[in-house]
SEVO-95120 format. One line per 8 residues: number of its first residue (from 1); their letters; for each residue x, y, z of N, C-alpha, C. Coordinates in steps of 0.02 Angstrom, whole numbers, plus 50000, padded with zeros to 5 digits. Layout:
<recs>
NUM> a> X/Y/Z/X/Y/Z/X/Y/Z ~ ... .
</recs>
This chain:
<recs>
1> xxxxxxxx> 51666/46898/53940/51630/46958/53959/51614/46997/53896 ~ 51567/47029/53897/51527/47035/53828/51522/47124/53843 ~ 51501/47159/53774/51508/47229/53778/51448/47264/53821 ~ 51398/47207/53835/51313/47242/53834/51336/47227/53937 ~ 51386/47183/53964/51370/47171/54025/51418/47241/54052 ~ 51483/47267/54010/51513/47323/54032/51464/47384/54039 ~ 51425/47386/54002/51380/47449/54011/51382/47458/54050 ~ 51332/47399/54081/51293/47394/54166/51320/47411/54208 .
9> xxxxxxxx> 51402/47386/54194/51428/47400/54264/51440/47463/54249 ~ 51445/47486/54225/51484/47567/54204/51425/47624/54241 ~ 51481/47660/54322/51423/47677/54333/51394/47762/54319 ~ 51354/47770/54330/51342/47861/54304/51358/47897/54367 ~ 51391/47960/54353/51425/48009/54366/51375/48052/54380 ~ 51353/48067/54455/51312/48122/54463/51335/48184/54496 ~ 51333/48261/54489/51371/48324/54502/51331/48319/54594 ~ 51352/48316/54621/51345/48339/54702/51300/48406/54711 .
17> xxxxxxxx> 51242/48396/54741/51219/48462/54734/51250/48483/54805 ~ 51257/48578/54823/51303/48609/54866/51237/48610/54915 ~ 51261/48606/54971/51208/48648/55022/51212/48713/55022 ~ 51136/48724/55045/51133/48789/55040/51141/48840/54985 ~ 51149/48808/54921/51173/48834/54846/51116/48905/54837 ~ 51021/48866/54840/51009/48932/54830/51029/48985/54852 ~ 51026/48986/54918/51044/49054/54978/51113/49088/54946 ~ 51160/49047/54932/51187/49077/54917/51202/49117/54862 .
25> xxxxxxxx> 51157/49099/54795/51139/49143/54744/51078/49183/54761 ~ 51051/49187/54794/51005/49244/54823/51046/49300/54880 ~ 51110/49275/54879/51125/49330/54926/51188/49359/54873 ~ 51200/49313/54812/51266/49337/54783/51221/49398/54722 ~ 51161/49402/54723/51125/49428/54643/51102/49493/54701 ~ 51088/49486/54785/51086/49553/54820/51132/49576/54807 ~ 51208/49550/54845/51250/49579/54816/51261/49641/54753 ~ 51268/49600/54718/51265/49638/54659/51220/49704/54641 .
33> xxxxxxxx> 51162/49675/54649/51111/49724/54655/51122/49800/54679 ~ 51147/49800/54753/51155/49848/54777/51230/49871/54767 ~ 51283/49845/54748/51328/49859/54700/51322/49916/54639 ~ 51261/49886/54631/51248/49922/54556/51202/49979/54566 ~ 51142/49988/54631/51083/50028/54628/51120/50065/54684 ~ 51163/50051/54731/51185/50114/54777/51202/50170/54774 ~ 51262/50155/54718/51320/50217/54686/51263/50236/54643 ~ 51211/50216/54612/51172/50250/54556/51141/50288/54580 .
41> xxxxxxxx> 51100/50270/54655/51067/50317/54680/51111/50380/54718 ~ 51169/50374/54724/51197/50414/54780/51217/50448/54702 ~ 51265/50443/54658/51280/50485/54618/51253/50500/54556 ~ 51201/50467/54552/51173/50479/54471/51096/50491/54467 ~ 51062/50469/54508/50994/50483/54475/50939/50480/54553 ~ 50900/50493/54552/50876/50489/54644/50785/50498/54638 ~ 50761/50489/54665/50644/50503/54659/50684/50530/54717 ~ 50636/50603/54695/50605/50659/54707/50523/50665/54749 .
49> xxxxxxxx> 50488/50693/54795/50436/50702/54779/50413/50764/54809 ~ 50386/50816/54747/50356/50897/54760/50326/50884/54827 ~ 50334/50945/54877/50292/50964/54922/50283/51001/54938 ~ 50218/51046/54942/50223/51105/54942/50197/51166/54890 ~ 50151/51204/54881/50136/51258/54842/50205/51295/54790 ~ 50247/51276/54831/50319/51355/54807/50338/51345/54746 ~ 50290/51305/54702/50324/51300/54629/50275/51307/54596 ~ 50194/51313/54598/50145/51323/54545/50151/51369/54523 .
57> xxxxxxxx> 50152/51366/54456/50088/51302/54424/50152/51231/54383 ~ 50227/51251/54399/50277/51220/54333/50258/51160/54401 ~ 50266/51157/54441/50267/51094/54494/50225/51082/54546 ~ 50175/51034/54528/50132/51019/54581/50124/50992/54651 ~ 50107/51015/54687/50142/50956/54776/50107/50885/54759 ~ 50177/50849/54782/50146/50777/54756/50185/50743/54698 ~ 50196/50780/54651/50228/50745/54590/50294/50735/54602 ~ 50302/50667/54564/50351/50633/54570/50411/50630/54541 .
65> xxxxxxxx> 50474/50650/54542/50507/50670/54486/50580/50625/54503 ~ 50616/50614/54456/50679/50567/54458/50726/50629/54437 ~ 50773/50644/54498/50830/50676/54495/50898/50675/54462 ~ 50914/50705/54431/50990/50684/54400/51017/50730/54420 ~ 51074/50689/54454/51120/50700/54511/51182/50733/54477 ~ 51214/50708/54412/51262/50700/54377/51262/50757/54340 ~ 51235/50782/54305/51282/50857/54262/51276/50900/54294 ~ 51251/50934/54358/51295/50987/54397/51346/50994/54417 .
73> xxxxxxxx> 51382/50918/54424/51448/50906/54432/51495/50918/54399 ~ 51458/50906/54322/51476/50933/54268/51491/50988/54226 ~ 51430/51041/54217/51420/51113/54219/51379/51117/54270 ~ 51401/51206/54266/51354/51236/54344/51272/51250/54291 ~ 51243/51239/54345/51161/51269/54345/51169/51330/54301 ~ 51121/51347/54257/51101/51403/54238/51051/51430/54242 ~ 51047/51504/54224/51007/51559/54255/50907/51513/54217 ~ 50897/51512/54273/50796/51484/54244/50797/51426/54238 .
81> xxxxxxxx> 50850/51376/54250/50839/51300/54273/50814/51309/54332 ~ 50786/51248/54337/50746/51216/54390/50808/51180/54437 ~ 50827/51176/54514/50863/51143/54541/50831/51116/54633 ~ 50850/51046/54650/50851/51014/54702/50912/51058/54743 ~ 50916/51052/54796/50955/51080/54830/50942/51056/54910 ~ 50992/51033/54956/51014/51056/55029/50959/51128/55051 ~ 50916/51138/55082/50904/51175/55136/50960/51195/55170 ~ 50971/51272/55135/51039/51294/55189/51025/51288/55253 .
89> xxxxxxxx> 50962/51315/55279/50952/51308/55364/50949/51254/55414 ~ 50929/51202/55368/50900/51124/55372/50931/51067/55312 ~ 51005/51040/55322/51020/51015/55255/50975/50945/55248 ~ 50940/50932/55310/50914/50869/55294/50846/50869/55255 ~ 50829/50938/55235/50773/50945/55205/50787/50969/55119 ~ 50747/50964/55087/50756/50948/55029/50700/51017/54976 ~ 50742/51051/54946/50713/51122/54906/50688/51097/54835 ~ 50641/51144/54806/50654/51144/54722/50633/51210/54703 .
97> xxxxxxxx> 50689/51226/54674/50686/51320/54659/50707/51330/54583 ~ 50694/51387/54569/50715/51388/54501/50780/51441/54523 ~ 50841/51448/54477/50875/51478/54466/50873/51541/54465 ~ 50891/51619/54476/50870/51671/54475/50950/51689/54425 ~ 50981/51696/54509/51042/51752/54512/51095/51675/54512 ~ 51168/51721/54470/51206/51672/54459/51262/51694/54494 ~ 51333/51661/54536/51392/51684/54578/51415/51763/54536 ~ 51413/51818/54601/51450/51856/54557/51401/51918/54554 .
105> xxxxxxxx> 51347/51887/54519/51313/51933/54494/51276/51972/54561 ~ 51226/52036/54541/51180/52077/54580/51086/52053/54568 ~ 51068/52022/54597/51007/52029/54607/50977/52090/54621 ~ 50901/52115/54587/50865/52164/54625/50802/52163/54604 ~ 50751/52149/54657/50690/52145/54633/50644/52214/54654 ~ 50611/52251/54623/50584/52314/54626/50490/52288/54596 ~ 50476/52292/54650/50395/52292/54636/50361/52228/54585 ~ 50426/52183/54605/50415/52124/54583/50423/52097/54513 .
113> xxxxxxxx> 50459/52153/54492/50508/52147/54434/50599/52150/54458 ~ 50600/52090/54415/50677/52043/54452/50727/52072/54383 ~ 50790/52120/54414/50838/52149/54382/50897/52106/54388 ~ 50927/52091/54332/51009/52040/54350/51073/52103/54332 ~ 51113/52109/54369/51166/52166/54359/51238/52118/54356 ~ 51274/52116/54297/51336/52075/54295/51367/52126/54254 ~ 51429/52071/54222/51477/52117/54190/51457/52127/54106 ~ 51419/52082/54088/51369/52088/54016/51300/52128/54047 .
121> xxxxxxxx> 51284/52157/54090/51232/52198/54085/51262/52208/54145 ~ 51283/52289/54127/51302/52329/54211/51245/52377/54232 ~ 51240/52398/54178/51132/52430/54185/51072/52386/54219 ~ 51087/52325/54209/51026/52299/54233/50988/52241/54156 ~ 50972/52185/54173/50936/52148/54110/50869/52122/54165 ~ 50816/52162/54137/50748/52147/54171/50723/52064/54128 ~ 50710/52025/54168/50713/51942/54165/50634/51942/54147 ~ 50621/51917/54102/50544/51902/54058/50542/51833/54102 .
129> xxxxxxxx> 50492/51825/54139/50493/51762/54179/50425/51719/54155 ~ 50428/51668/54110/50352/51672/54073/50335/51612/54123 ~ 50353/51580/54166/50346/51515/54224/50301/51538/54257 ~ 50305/51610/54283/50255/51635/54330/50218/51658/54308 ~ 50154/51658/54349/50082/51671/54319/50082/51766/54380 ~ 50061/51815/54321/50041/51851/54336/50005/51885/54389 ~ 49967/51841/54448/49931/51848/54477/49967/51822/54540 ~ 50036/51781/54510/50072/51754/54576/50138/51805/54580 .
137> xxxxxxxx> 50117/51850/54543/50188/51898/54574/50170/51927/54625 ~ 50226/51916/54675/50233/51962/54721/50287/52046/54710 ~ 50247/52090/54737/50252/52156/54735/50317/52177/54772 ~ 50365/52151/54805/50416/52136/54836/50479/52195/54812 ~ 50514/52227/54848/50568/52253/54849/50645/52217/54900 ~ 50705/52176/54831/50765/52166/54840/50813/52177/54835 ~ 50870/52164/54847/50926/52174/54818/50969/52131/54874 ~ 51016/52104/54823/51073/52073/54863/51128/52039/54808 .
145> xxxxxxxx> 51184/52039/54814/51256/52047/54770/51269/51972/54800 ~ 51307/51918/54740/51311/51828/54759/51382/51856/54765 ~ 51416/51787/54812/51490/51781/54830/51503/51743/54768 ~ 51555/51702/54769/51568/51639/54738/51571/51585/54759 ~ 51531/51553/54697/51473/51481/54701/51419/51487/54762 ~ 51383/51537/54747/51313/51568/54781/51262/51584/54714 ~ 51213/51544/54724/51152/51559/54680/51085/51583/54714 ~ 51055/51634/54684/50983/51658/54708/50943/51618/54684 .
153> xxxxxxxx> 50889/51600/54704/50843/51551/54709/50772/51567/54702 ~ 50713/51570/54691/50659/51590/54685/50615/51541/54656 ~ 50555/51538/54698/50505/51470/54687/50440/51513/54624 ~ 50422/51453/54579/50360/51509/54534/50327/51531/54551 ~ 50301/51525/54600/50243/51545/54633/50264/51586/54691 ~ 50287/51654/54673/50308/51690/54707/50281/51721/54771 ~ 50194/51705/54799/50164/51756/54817/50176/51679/54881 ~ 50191/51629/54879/50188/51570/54930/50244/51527/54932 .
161> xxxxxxxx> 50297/51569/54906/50353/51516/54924/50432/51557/54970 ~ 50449/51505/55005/50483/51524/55047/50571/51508/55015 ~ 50605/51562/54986/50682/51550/54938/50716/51594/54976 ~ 50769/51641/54936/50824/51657/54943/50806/51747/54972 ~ 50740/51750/54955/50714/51813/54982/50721/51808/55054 ~ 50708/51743/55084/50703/51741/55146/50768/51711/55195 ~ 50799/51687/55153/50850/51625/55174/50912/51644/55149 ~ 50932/51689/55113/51003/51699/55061/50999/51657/55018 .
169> xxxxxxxx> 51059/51651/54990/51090/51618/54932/51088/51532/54961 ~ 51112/51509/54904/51099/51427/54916/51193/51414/54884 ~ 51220/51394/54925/51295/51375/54893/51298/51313/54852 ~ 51348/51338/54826/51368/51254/54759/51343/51185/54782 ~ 51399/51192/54850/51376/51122/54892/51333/51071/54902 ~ 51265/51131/54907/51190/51104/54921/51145/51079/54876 ~ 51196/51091/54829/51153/51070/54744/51153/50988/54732 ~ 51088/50949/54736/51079/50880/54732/51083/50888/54656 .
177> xxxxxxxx> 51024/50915/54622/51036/50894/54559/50981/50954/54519 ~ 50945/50939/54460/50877/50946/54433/50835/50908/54411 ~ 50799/50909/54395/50733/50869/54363/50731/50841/54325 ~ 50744/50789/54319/50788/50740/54259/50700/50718/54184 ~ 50656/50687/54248/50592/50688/54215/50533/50689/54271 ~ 50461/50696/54239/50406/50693/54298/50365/50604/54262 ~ 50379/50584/54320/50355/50530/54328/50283/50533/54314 ~ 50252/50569/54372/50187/50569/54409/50161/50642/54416 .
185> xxxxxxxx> 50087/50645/54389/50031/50593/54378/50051/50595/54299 ~ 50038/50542/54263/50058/50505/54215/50033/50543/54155 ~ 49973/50596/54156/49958/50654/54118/49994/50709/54120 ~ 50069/50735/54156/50113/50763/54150/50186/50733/54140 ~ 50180/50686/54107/50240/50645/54097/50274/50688/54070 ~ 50328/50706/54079/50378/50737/54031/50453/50733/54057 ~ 50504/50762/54000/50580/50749/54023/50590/50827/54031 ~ 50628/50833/54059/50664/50903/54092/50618/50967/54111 .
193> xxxxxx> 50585/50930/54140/50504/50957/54172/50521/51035/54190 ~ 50500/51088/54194/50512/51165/54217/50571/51202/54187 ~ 50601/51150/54138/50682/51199/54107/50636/51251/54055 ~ 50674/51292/54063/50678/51363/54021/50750/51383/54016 ~ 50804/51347/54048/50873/51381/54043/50898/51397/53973 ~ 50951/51429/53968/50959/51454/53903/51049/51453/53907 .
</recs>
């Protein structure tokens, strides 16, 4: 018996293919998938989309914006950020207001000039609001004092939006997130779209 007839017999070794193998890497890479995009969407980042007048001219109805969910959890909102929020009346509905009044403090709006009364201004610090356009102030007389983790709320477009003038305060709770960036329309692309916080 010779080396060239062992070859022949020598036979090849083939791997078994599995049934059903694709399916089951199409259901193991879902898996994963939503592993990875669930918790992201529930705690970190979320699309947004404006509806509604109550924010012109910083936010148009329609535009599209990606929420970040994650540093309110972190620090609280400050006074002239932009924030998502719970509908206190309706939590299944969905707000975007800018920041006014912070826990604690005194709101008071007099003829449509907005007064903040705390313990660094017990006189009163009249709020330079450069978001709103002149022509969208409303002429309005307020006042109302926040509990704790209660924020006043107010849309830019003061003369058509429905906030905290009408509804109270918005609690910690209800806070989804802010405006992480504007997607859409692609000629207002920007990151931290309406901040002025300070």
């Amino acid at each position: 018996m010779n080396d060239r007839s062992l070859d022949n017999q020598t036979p090849e070794i083939e791997t078994p293919r599995r049934r059903g193998g694709f399916w089951i890497e199409i259901i193991k890479f879902t898996l994963i998938t939503l592993v990875i995009v669930i918790p992201f969407r529930i705690y970190i980042a979320q699309p947004f989309i404006v509806s509604g007048a109550s924010m012109d001219e910083t936010f148009a109805d329609g535009e599209y914006l990606i929420v970040d969910q994650l540093s309110h959890r972190i620090e609280e909102p400050k006074r002239e950020s932009v924030i998502i929020f719970k509908y206190p009346k309706d939590t299944t509905k969905y707000f975007i207001k800018r920041v006014i009044g912070l826990p604690g403090e005194t709101v008071e709006i007099n003829d449509g000039k907005v007064t903040i009364l705390n313990k660094d201004n017990p006189n009163g610090m009249v709020l330079n609001e450069p978001y709103i356009a002149e022509k969208n102030e409303k002429k309005d007389t307020f006042s109302i004092t926040l509990g704790k983790g209660e924020y006043f709320v107010l849309g830019d477009n003061r003369l058509g939006s429905l906030d905290s003038r009408s509804w109270g305060p918005v609690p910690e709770k209800l806070i989804v997130g802010r405006p992480l960036v504007r997607l859409l329309p692609l000629q207002r692309l920007n990151a931290f779209p309406g901040d002025y916080s300070n």
